[in-house]
C-alpha positions in Angstrom: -13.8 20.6 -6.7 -15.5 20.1 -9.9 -16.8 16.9 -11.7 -13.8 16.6 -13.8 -11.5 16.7 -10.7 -13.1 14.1 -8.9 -13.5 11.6 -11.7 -9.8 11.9 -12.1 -9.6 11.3 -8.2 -12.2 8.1 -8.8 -9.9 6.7 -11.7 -6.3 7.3 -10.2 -6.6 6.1 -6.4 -8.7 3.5 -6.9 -8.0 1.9 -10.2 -3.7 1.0 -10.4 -3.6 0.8 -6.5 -6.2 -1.5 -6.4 -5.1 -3.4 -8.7 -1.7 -3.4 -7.4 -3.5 -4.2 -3.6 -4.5 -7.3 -5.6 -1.2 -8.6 -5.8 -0.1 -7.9 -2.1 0.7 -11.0 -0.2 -0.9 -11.9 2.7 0.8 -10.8 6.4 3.0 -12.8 7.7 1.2 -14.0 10.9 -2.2 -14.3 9.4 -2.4 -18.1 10.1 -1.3 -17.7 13.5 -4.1 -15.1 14.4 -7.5 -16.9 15.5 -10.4 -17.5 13.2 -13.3 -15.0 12.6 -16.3 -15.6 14.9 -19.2 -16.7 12.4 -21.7 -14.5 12.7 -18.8 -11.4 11.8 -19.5 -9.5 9.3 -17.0 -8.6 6.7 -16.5 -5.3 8.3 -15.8 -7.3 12.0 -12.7 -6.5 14.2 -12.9 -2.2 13.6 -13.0 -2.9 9.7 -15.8 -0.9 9.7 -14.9 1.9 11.9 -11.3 2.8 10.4 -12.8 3.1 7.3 -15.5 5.4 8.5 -13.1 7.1 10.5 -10.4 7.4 7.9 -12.7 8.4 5.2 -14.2 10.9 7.8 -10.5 12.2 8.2 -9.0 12.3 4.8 -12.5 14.6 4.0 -11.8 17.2 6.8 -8.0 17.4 6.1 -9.4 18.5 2.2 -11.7 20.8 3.2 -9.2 22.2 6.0 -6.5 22.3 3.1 -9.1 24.1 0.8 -10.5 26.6 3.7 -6.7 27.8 4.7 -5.6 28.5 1.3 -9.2 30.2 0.1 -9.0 32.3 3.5 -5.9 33.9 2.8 -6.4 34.6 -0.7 -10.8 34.4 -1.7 -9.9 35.4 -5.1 -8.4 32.5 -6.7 -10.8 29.8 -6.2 -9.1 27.9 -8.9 -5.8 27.7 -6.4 -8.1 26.7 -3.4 -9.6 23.8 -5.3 -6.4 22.7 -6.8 -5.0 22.2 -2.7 -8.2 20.5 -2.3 -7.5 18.3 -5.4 -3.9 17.1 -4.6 -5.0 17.1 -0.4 -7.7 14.3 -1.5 -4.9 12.4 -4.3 -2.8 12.3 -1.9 -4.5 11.1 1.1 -5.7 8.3 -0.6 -2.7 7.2 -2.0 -1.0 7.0 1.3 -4.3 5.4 3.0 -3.7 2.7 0.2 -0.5 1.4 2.1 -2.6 1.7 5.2 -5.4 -0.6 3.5 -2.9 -3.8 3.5 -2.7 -4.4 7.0 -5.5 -5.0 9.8 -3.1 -3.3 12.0 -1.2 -0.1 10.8 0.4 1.7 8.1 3.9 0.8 9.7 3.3 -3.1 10.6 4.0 -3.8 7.3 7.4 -2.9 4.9 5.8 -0.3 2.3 8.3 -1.9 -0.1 6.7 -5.4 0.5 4.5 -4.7 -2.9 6.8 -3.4 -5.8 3.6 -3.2 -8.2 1.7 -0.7 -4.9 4.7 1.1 -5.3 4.5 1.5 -9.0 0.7 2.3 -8.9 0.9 5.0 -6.2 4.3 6.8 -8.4 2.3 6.6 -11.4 -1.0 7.9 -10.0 1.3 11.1 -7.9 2.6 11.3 -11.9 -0.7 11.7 -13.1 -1.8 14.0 -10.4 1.9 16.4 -11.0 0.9 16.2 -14.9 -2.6 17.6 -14.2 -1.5 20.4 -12.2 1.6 21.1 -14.1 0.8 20.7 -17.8 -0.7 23.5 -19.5 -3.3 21.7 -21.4 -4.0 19.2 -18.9 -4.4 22.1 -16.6 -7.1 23.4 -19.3 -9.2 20.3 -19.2 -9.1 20.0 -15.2 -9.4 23.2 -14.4 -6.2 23.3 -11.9 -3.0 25.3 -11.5 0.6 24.7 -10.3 0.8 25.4 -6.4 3.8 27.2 -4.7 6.2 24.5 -2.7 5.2 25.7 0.4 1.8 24.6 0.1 2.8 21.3 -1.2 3.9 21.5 3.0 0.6 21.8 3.5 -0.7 19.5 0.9 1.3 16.9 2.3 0.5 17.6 5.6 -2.9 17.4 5.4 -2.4 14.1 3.4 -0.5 12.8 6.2 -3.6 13.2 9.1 -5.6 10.3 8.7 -2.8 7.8 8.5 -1.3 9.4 11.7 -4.4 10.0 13.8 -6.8 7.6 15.0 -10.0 7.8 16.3 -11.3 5.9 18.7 -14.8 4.7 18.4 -17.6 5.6 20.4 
């Protein structure tokens, strides 16, 4: 990916979603669970594995997305990189729904947080606009992919939010 690509990655999964994760209200047993031992860090009880392991994960599935697709066809670059691009959007903008819950991705209604919702359409917007709109796809350097490797775009998306790994 180029620097342009990954600013835009930077601005669009982190800035509206975060936002929006702002506004999420807490789980509903989250008074009934036990308090944190004291000397826990902030990334206690696996916090600091699934993110390590999830940002692990949503890297690989990017590259594997970008590897598949420049394999079969090592003269567009520009195509490879623009898998890549909407692999790593994507991913992020479903591990955002995973991000407001200690548990999972499905302890929680993904309609619980109407503004998440918002944020994550708006930022897949922003991400079809870039790939889609001729002088957005100037600036970024990107070009529209075929629906059948929006399959695989999504796909790849999908791995870290279905697979776990286990710590050490």
């Amino acid at each position: 990916m180029i620097p342009i690509q990954i600013l835009f990655v930077n601005l669009v999964t982190d800035g509206l979603p975060a936002m929006a994760l702002g506004l999420d209200s807490a789980e509903e047993d989250v008074m009934k669970r036990n308090p944190r031992n004291a000397n826990e860090g902030v990334f206690g009880r696996g916090l600091g594995w699934k993110i390590i392991s999830r940002g692990f994960l949503i890297g690989v599935s990017t590259l594997i997305a970008f590897y598949v697709v420049y394999r079969a066809n090592p003269d567009n670059l520009a195509y490879a990189q623009t898998i890549a691009f909407a692999t790593l959007v994507l991913a992020q903008l479903i591990h955002v729904f995973d991000c407001r819950s200690e548990r999972s991705i499905f302890s929680r209604n993904p309609f619980g947080n109407l503004y998440l919702v918002g944020a994550v359409i708006s930022s897949l917007l922003l991400m079809v606009a870039v790939m889609y709109v001729q002088p957005l796809q100037t600036i970024f350097h990107t070009v529209p992919i075929s629906g059948r490797d929006w399959l695989l775009v999504i796909g790849m998306a999908s791995i870290p939010t279905f697979y776990w790994l286990e710590p050490f």
